[in-house]
C-alpha positions as CSV (number, residue, x, y, z in Angstrom):
1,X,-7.2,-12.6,13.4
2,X,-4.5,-14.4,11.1
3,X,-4.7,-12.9,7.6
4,X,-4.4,-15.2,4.6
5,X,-1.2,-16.0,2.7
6,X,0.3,-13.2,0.5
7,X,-2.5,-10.3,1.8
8,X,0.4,-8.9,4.0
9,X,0.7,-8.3,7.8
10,X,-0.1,-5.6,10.4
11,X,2.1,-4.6,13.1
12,X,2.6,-2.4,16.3
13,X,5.2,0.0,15.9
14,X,6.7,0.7,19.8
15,X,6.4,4.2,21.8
16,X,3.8,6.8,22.1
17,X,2.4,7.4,18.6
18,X,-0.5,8.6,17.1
19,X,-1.1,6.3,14.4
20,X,0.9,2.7,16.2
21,X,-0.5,0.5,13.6
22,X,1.6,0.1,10.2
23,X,0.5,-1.9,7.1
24,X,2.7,-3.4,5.4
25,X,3.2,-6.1,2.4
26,X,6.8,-8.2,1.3
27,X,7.8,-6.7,-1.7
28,X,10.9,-9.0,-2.5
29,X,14.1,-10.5,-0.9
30,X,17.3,-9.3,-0.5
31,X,20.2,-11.9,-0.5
32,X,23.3,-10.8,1.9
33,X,26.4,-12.7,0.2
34,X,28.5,-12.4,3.8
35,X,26.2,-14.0,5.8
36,X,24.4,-16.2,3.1
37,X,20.6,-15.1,4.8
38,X,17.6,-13.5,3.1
39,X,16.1,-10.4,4.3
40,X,12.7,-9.5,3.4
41,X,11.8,-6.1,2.1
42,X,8.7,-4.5,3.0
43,X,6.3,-1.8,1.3
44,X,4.6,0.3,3.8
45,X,0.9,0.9,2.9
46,X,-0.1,2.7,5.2
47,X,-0.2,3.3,9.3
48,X,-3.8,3.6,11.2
49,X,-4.9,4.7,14.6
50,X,-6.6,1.2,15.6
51,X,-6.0,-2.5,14.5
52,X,-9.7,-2.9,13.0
53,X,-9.4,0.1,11.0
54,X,-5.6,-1.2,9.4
55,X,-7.2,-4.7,8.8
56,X,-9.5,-2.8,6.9
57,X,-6.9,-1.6,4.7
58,X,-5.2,-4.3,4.2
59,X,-8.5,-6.3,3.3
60,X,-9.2,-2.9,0.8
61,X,-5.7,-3.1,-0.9
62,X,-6.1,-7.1,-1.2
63,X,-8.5,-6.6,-3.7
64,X,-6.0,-4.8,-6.0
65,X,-3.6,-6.9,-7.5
66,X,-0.6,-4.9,-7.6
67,X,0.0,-2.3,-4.9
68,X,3.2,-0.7,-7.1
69,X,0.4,-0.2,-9.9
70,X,-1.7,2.2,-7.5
71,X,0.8,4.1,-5.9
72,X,1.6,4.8,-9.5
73,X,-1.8,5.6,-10.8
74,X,-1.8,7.8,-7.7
75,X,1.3,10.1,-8.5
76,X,0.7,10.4,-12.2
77,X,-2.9,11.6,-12.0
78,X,-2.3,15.0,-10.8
79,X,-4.5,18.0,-11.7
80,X,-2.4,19.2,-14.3
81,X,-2.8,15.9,-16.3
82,X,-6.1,15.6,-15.3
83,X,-6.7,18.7,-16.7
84,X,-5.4,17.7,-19.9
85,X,-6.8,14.6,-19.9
86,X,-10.5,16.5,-19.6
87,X,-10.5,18.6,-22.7
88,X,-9.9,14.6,-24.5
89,X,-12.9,13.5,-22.9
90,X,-10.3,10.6,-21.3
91,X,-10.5,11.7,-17.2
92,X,-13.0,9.6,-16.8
93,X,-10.7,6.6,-17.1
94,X,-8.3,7.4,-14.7
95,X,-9.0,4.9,-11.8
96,X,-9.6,6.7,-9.0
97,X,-9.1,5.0,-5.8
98,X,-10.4,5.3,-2.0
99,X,-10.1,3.0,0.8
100,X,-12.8,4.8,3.2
């Protein structure tokens, strides 16, 4: 199945591994000034057992619209803040996100 434009790709990494699948979206480009190419850098989303269930993910994550604003709504919403946050009344607004 061909994915649309800008949802990322999913790929089969080689050798015996438990999860094979990896997710992954183009972050950027990286100009090389000696050989005058681009080269494509990649954010890793995730890695899955079967290729149904990392299409899934990628169709989950597509309807976010920035992956670098959930991996960092993710890391700053640990139990000490949330803690914090609760006595406020303000945990509530913290996004909390699940793909399964």
């Amino acid at each position: 199945m061909k994915l649309p434009n800008g949802y990322g790709s999913v790929t089969k990494m080689s050798g015996k591994r438990r999860n094979p699948w990896v997710v992954r979206k183009t972050d950027g480009y990286i100009l090389d000034p000696e050989k005058g190419t681009k080269k494509q850098n990649y954010i890793i989303i995730g890695y899955a057992l079967k290729y149904v269930s990392a299409t899934k993910i990628i169709l989950h994550m597509s309807m976010l619209q920035n992956i670098r604003i959930v991996i960092q709504t993710n890391l700053t919403a640990t139990n000490s803040a949330k803690k914090k946050l609760n006595v406020y009344g303000l945990c509530r607004r913290i996004p909390i996100i699940r793909l399964f």
